[in-house]
C-alpha positions in Angstrom: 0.0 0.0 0.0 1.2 3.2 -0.9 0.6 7.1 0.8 -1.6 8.3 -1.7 -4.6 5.4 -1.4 -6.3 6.6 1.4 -6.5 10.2 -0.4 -7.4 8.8 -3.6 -10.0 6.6 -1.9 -11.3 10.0 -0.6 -11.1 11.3 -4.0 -13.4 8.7 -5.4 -16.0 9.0 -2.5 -16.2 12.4 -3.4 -16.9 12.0 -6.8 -19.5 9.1 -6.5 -21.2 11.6 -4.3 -21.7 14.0 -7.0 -22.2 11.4 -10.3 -25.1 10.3 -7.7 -26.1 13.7 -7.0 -26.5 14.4 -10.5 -28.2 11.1 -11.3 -30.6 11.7 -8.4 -31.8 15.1 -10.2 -35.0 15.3 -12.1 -34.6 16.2 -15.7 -36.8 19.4 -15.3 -33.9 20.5 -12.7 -31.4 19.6 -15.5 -30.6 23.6 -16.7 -27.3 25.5 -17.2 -26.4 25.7 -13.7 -27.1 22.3 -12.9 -24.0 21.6 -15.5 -22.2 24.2 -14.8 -21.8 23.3 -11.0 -21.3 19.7 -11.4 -18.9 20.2 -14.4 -16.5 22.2 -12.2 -17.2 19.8 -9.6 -15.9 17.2 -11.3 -13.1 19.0 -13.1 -11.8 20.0 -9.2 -11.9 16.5 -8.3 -9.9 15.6 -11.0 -7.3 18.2 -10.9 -6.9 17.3 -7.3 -6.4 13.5 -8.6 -3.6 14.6 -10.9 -1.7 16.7 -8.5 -1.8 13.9 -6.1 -1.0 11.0 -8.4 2.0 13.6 -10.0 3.3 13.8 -6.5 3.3 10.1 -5.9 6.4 8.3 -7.8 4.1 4.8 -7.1 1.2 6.3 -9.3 3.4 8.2 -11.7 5.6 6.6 -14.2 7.4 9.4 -15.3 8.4 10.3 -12.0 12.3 8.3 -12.6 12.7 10.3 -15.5 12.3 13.8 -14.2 15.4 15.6 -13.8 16.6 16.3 -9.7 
């Protein structure tokens, strides 16, 4: 087990609480806000992801190859 599970566990709680959110809304609730919120939602969730995963040479496969 590697450092970064437990936060990307978190990470993917998180995001299952908003696809379920989202999936939980009536259609006549579907408008531009409705996307808007859960779109940066999501794209938050996943930049978090990729800063943790870019800090993390066990989920990052470039990381041997960076110069020190």
């Amino acid at each position: 087990m590697n450092d970064v599970e437990p936060d990307h566990e978190e990470l993917r709680a998180r995001a299952a609480r908003i696809l379920k959110a989202m999936d939980d809304t009536p259609i006549p609730a579907m408008d531009a806000t409705f996307y808007a919120h859960y779109a940066q939602e999501l794209r938050m969730l996943v930049e978090e992801f990729t800063v943790t995963a870019a800090n993390n040479p066990a989920t990052n496969h470039d990381a041997d190859r960076r110069p020190r």
